[in-house]
C-alpha positions in Angstrom: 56.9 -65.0 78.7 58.9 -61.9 78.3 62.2 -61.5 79.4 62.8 -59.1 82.4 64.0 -55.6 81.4 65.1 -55.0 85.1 65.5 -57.3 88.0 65.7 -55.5 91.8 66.7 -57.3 95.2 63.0 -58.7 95.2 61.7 -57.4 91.6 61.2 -58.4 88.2 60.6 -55.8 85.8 59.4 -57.2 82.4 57.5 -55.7 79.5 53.5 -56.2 79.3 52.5 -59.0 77.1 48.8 -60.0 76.0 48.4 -62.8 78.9 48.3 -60.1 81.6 45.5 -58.4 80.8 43.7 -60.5 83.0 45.8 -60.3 85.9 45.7 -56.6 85.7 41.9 -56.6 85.5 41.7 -58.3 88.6 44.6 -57.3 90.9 45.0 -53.7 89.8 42.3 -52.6 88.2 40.3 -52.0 91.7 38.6 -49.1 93.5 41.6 -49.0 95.6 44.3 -49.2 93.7 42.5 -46.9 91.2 41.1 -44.3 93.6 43.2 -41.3 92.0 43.4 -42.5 88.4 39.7 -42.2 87.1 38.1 -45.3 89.2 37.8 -48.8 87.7 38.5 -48.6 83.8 36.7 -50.7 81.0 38.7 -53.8 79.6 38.7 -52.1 76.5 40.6 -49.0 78.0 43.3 -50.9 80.2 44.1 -53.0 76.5 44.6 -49.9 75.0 47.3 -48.8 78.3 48.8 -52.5 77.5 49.3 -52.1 73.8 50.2 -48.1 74.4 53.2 -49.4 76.5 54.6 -52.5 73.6 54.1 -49.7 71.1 56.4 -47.6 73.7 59.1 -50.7 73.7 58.9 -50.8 70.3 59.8 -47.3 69.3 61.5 -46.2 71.9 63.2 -49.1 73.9 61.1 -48.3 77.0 57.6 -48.1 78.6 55.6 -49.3 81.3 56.7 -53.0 82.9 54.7 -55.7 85.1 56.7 -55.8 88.0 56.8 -59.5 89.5 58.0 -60.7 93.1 61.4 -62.7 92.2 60.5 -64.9 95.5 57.4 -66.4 94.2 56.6 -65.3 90.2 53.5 -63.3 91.4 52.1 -60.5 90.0 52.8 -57.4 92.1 51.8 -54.0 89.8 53.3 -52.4 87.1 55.2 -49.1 86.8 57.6 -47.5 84.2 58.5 -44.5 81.9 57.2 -43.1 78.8 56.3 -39.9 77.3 54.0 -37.5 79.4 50.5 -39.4 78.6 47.4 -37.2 80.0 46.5 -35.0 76.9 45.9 -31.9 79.3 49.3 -31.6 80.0 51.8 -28.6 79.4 55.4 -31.0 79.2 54.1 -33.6 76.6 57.4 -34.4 75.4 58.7 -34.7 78.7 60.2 -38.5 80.4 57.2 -39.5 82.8 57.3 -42.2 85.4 54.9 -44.2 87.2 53.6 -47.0 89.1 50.8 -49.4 91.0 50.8 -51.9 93.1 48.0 -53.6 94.0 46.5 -53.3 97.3 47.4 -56.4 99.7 51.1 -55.4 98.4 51.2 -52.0 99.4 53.5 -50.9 102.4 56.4 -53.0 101.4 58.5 -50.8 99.4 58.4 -52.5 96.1 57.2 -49.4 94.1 60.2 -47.5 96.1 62.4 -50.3 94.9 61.1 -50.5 91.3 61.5 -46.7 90.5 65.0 -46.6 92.0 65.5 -48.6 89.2 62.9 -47.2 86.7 65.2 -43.8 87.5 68.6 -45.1 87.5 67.1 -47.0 84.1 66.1 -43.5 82.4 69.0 -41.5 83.2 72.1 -44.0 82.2 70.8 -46.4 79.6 68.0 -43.7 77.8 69.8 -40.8 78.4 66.9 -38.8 79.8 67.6 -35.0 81.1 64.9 -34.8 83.7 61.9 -36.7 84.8 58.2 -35.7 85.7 55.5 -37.5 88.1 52.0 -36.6 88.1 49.5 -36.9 90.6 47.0 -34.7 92.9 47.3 -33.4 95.9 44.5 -36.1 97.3 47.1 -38.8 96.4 49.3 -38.2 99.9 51.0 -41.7 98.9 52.2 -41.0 95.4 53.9 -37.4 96.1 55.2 -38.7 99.2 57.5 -41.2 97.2 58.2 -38.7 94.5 59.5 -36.8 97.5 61.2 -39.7 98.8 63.1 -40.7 95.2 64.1 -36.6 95.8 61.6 -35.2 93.4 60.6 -31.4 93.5 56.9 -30.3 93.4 56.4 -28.2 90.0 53.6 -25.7 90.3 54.3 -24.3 87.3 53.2 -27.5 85.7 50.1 -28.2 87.1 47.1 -28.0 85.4 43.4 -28.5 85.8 41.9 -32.0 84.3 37.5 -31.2 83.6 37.2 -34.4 84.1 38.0 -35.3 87.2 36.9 -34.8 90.4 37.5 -31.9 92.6 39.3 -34.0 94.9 42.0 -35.4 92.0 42.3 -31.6 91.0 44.5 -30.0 89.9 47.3 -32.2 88.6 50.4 -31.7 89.9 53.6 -32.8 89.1 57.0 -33.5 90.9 60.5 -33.2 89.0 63.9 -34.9 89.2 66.8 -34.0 87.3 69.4 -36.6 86.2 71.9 -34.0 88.0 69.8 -34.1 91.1 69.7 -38.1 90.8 73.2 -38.3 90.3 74.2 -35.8 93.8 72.0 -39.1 95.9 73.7 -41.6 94.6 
């Protein structure tokens, strides 16, 4: 097993390792969960996400994280940071974060609580000037916690995706300055 990265009041946040691809199939890899992120995905492509974010670790010293309930050991989502992913984007080299959870675990705050730390994680151990979010405006969930962690909408980078739906168009992203981090504290 890995060793945690970052541990919250009811979170541990450790890097992806081969065993939970699984896991991931089965608990976050479902229409709801993955309503706004291009439906259900082939094994093959959430393999390629898992090996995208131990690359990540590797080169960089971060990436995206399976976050576990300290309580009980169980597999509650995963979230992180890394490099601005979706190819369509205008900010490529630009700190993105993100998150699931999967669905009999939503409305508890534990992807509040993980990116407080995902944030707090970026700006004083990676150094990172600013971080970007992206979602669509269908995704009422995800840019209402970007606004709660006291991210700005950025209309000057949203962009349209061909591929997906009208409903998941256009991308839109939400901003947070270190500076900006740093005045809530």
């Amino acid at each position: 097993m890995t060793l945690p990265v970052l541990t919250t009041e009811r979170l541990i946040l450790r890097q992806i390792c081969a065993e939970d691809l699984d896991r991931h199939m089965t608990l976050l890899n479902t229409p709801p969960v993955m309503r706004h992120l291009g439906g259900v995905q082939p094994r093959s492509v959430i393999a390629a996400k898992h090996e995208a974010s131990r690359a990540g670790f590797a080169a960089n010293g971060f990436g995206f994280m399976i976050m576990e309930e300290r309580a009980t050991g169980e597999f509650v989502g995963h979230c992180g940071l890394r490099h601005v992913a979706h190819p369509l984007a205008h900010n490529p080299h630009d700190h993105e974060i993100g998150w699931l959870v999967r669905e009999d675990r939503w409305r508890r705050g534990y992807a509040h609580e993980a990116m407080r730390a995902v944030i707090d994680w970026a700006f004083t151990v990676h150094a990172v000037p600013h971080l970007v979010a992206l979602t669509c405006d269908a995704n009422a969930g995800s840019w209402r916690l970007m606004e709660k962690l006291g991210m700005e909408r950025r209309d000057d980078l949203a962009f349209a995706d061909p591929e997906a739906s009208p409903e998941e168009n256009p991308v839109i992203q939400y901003a947070l300055t270190c500076a900006q981090w740093a005045a809530r504290a």
